[in-house]
N, C-alpha and C positions, 0 to 999 in steps of 0.2 A: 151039270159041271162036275170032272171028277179031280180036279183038281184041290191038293190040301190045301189050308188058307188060315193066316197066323193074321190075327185083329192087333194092330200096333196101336196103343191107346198114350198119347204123350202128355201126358199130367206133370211135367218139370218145370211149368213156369211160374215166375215169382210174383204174378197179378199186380204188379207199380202200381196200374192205371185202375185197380181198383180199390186199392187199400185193405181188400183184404184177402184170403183166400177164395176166392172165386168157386174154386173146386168143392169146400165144403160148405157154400151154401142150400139154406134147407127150401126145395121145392116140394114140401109137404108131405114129410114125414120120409123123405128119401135125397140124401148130398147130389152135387151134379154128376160128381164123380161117377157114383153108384148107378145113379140112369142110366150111365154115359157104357159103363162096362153093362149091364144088364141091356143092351140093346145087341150088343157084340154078343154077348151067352146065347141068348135068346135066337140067337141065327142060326140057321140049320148048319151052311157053309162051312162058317168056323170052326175050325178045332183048336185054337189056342189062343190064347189073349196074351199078348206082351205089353206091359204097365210099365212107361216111363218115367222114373221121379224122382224129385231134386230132394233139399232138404224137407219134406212132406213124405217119403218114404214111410214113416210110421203109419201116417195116415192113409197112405196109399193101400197100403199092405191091410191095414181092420177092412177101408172099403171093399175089397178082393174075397173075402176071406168067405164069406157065401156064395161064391162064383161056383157053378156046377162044372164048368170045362178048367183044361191044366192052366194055371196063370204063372209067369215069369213076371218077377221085377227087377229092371235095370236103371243103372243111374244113366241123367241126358246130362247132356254136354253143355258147352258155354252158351248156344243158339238155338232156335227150334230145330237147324236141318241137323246141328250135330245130336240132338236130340232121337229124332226120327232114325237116322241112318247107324244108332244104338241099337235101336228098337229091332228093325229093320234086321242087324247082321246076330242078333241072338233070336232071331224069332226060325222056325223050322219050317213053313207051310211054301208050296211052291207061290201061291200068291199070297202080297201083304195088302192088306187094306192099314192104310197110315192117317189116322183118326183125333183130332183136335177132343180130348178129354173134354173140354167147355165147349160142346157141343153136343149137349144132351139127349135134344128133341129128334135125334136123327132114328130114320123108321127104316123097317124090314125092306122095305121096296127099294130106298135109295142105295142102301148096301147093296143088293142082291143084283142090283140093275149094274152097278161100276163094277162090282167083278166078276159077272158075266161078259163086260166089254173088255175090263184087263184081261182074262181068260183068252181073249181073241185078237186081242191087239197087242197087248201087252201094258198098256198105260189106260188107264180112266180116270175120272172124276166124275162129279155130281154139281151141277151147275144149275142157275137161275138165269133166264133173261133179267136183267137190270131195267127196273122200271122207272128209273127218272133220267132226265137229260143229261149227260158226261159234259164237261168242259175239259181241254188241255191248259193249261198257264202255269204262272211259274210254278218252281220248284218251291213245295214248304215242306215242313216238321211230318207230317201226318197227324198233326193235332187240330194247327188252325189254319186259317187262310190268312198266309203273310201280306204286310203291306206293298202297295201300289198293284196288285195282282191281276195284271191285264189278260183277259183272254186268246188266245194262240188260236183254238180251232175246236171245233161240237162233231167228234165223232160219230158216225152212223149208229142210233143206239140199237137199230135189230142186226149189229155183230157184236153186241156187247154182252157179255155174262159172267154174271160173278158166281167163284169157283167157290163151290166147301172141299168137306170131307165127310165118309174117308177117301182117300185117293189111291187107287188102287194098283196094284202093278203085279209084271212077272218077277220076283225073286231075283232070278238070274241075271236079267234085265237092268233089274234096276245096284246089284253089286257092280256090272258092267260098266254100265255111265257113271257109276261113283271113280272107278278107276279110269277113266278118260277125262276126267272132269280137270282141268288145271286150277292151279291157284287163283289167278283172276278169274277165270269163269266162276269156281265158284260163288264168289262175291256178290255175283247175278241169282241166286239162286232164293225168289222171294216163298216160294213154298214149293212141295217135292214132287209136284208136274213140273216145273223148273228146269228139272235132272234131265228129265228124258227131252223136253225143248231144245235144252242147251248141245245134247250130242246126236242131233239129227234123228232123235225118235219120235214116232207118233204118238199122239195124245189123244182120246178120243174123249168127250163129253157125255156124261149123261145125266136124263132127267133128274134133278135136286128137288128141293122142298123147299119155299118159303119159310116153313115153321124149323128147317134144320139150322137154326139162327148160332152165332157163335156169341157166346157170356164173354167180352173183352172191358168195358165201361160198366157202371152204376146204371144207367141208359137200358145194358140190354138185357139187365134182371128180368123176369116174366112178370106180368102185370098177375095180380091177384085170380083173374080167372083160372090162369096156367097153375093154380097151386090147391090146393085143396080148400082152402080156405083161407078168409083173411084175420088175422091176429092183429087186436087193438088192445094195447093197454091203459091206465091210467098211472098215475103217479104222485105222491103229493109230499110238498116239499114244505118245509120252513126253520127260519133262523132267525137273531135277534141277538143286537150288540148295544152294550151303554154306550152312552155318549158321553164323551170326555174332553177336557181342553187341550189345544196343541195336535190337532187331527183334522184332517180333511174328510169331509163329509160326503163321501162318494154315494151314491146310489144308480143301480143302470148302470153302469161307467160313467154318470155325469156326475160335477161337482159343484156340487149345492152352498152358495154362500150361507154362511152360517158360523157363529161361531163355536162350535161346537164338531167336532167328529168321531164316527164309530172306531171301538177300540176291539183292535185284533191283531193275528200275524200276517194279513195280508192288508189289503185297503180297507177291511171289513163290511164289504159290499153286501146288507144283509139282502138285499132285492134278487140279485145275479145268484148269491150263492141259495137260497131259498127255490130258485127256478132250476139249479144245476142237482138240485137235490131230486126233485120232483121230476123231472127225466130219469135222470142212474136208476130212481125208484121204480118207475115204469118199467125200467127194461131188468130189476131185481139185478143192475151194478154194482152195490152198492152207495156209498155214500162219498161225499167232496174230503172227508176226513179219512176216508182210505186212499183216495188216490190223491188226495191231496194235504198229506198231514201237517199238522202245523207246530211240530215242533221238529221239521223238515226247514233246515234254514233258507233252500232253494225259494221258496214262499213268501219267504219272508217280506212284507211290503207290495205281494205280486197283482198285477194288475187281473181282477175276476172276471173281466171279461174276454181276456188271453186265458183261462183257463176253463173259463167257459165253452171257447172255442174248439177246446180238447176234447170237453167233454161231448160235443157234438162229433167230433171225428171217433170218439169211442163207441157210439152211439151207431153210426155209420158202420162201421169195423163187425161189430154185434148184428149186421142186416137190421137194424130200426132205422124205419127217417119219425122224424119230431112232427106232428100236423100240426097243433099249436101249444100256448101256451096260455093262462091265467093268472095273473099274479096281484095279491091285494100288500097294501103297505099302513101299517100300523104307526103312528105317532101323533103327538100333538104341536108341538116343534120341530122345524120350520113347515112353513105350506110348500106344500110341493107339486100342486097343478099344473102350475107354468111349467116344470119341468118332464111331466110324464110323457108328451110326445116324443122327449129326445131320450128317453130311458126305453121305450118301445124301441125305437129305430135302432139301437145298440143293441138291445138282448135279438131283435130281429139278424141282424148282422151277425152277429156270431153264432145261431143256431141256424142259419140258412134258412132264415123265414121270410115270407113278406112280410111287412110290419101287420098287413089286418089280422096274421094268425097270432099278434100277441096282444094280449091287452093284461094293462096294470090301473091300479088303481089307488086311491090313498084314502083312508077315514084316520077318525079318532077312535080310541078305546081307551076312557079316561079309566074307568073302573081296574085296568089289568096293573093302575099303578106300576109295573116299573117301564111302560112309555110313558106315562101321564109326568107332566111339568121339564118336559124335554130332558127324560133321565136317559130312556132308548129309544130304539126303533126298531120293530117287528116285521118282518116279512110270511104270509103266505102265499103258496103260486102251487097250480094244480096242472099238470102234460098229460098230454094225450100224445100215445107213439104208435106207429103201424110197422106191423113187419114187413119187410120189401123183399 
C-alpha cells in the first residue's frame, strides 16, 4: 500500500458511564491511552497520529510525548462525529484510520487489514460476527430494558456484526460525504461508517478481534489476567467516641436504643467511620478527616453511612473495588448482638458488598477503661481492596 495514512485517535470523551477517566486507567504499568496510541506508532502504515481531546488535553499531551512518529493535538467537538471529523480535517495522510482511544487491545493485523480495504474501496471497518441472539422491541435509553418490552422480531444472526475501530477511509472521500451530509441526515450518523452509508458509498468489513473490546462501563475494565498483575491491598481502620447524654446512639447506620449516644460532629458512627478509614487506608487516600473534616459545617450531624457511600465511589474513581471488610466493636454498654445483622447489611449497602464480604463483631475490653462502665465505644475494622 503506497498510500500516506494519518491514525485519528479520539480521546475527548467525558467517560459519565464510568466515573472516571477511563483513558487513564493503569493496565500495568502503561494508561489505555498509551496502549491505544503505541499500537498506531507501532504500525508500519502510519505516519502520523492525530490525538483528539477535550478538557484531558494535559493528559493527552504527557501520554504522546514518547510517541516516535509526528503527533498533532486537537480539540473534539460537542459529539464523537464532531470529534472525529476534527481529527479527520487536521490530519494530512490520504488515508484516516478513525480510532476509539478506549480501545486499547487493538492489533497490527486488524489495522493493516481495514486500510488495505479503505485503500481499495474507500471505506472499512473491522468487524465481529455477533455471537448471541439479537431481538428487535421497543425503543429504550441504551442503558436498560424498558418496561412492558415486547418483542418485534430475532433477526438473522449470521448477517449480524458488530463494528469496532479503527475505521478507515479515503481522506477525500470522506471531506466529500461531510459536505453532502444535510442537517437531518446527520442526526443519523451513529459512528463514521454512518458518513459514507448515509451518501450512497460503500462500506466494506473486515476481520475484527474479539479481544479489540472497547473500555465504555466498569464491566469492560480487563480482568486481572489482561494486566500484569493483580494488586491487593490491606487497610486498617479505627475510631472511638464517649458517650454522652442527649445523643442518639447510631452504630452501622442503626440506632441502638440506649440511653446514652456517641458525641461528635456527625452522628458519631464510630463503627462506619472506623471501616471508611480502613478502605482510604488501603488505597493510601487518606483519612475521613481529610475528606471529611469536622470543623466543616456541611458535616455537621451527617449521616456516615451517606459518606460512606462517597467514600466507596472515591474508591471506585481511584480503580480499587472493596472485596470485604472486618470490623470488631469495643464496649460494655449496651449489648449489641441483636443488632449486628442490620449493621452488616448497611455498611454492605453502601460499600457495594454482599453482606457475606462484611463481618462485625462486638466484645468487651473492661481493662482499656475509657469503654468500660459505658463511658465510649471503640471501633476496629480491617479492608481488603483489589485494583481493577
Amino acid at each position: 500500500m503506497e498510500k500516506t495514512v494519518s491514525a485519528v485517535l479520539v480521546a475527548a470523551g467525558s467517560s459519565t458511564r464510568m466515573g472516571f477517566d477511563k483513558l487513564s486507567f493503569d493496565l500495568g504499568g502503561e494508561t489505555v491511552l498509551h496502549r491505544s496510541i503505541r499500537a498506531f506508532a507501532q504500525c508500519p502504515q502510519v505516519t502520523e497520529l492525530v490525538l483528539v481531546a477535550g478538557k484531558n488535553r494535559e493528559f493527552v499531551a504527557q501520554q504522546a510525548a514518547d510517541c516516535p512518529k509526528p503527533v498533532q493535538i486537537v480539540a473534539g467537538g460537542a459529539t464523537r462525529a464532531e470529534s472525529a471529523k476534527n481529527g479527520v480535517l487536521a490530519a494530512h495522510g490520504e488515508l484516516v484510520a478513525v480510532h476509539d482511544a478506549a480501545r486499547p487491545f487493538v492489533s497490527a493485523s486488524v489495522i493493516t487489514a481495514a486500510l488495505e480495504a479503505a485503500a481499495r474501496c474507500g471505506a472499512a471497518a473491522p468487524a465481529v460476527p455477533v455471537k448471541d441472539t439479537i431481538k428487535t422491541a421497543a425503543r429504550g435509553d441504551g442503558k436498560t430494558v424498558p418496561p412492558d418490552c415486547a418483542v418485534c422480531a430475532t433477526p438473522d444472526r449470521s448477517t449480524l456484526y458488530a463494528v469496532q475501530t479503527p475505521q478507515c477511509f479515503d481522506r477525500a472521500a470522506y471531506l466529500a460525504a461531510l459536505e453532502e451530509l444535510d442537517e437531518t441526515r446527520a442526526r443519523l450518523v451513529t459512528d463514521d461508517c454512518s458518513l459514507f452509508e448515509l451518501t450512497g458509498r460503500p462500506v466494506q468489513l473486515t476481520q475484527g478481534d474479539y479481544a479489540n473490546l472497547k473500555i465504555t462501563t466498569r464491566e469492560d475494565l480487563p480482568c486481572p489476567a489482561q494486566r500484569k498483575e493483580t494488586e491487593m491491598r490491606i487497610g486498617h481502620g479505627y475510631d472511638v467516641h464517649r458517650l454522652v447524654e442527649q445523643r442518639k446512639l447510631i452504630l452501622g447506620g442503626v440506632e441502638i436504643p440506649f440511653e446514652k449516644g456517641l458525641l461528635g460532629h456527625s452522628d458519631a458512627d464510630v463503627l462506619t467511620h472506623a471501616v471508611m478509614d480502613a478502605v482510604l487506608g488501603a488505597a493510601a487516600l487518606g483519612d475521613i478527616g481529610q475528606h471529611f473534616p469536622d470543623n466543616d459545617p456541611e458535616y455537621a450531624g451527617a449521616d456516615s453511612l451517606k459518606l460512606a457511600c462517597r467514600v466507596a465511589q472515591i474508591l471506585k474513581e481511584h480503580g480499587w473495588r472493596i472485596e470485604n471488610i472486618d470490623a470488631t466493636l469495643l464496649c460494655q454498654r449496651p449489648k449489641l448482638a441483636p443488632h449486628i445483622p442490620a449493621m452488616r447489611a448497611n455498611l454492605a449497602a453502601a460499600f457495594g458488598l454482599p453482606v457475606e464480604a462484611v463481618s462485625v463483631k462486638a466484645t468487651t475490653e473492661e481493662h482499656l477503661g475509657f469503654t468500660g462502665e459505658g463511658l465510649g465505644i471503640a471501633a476496629h475494622a480491617v479492608a481488603l481492596i483489589e485494583a481493577v
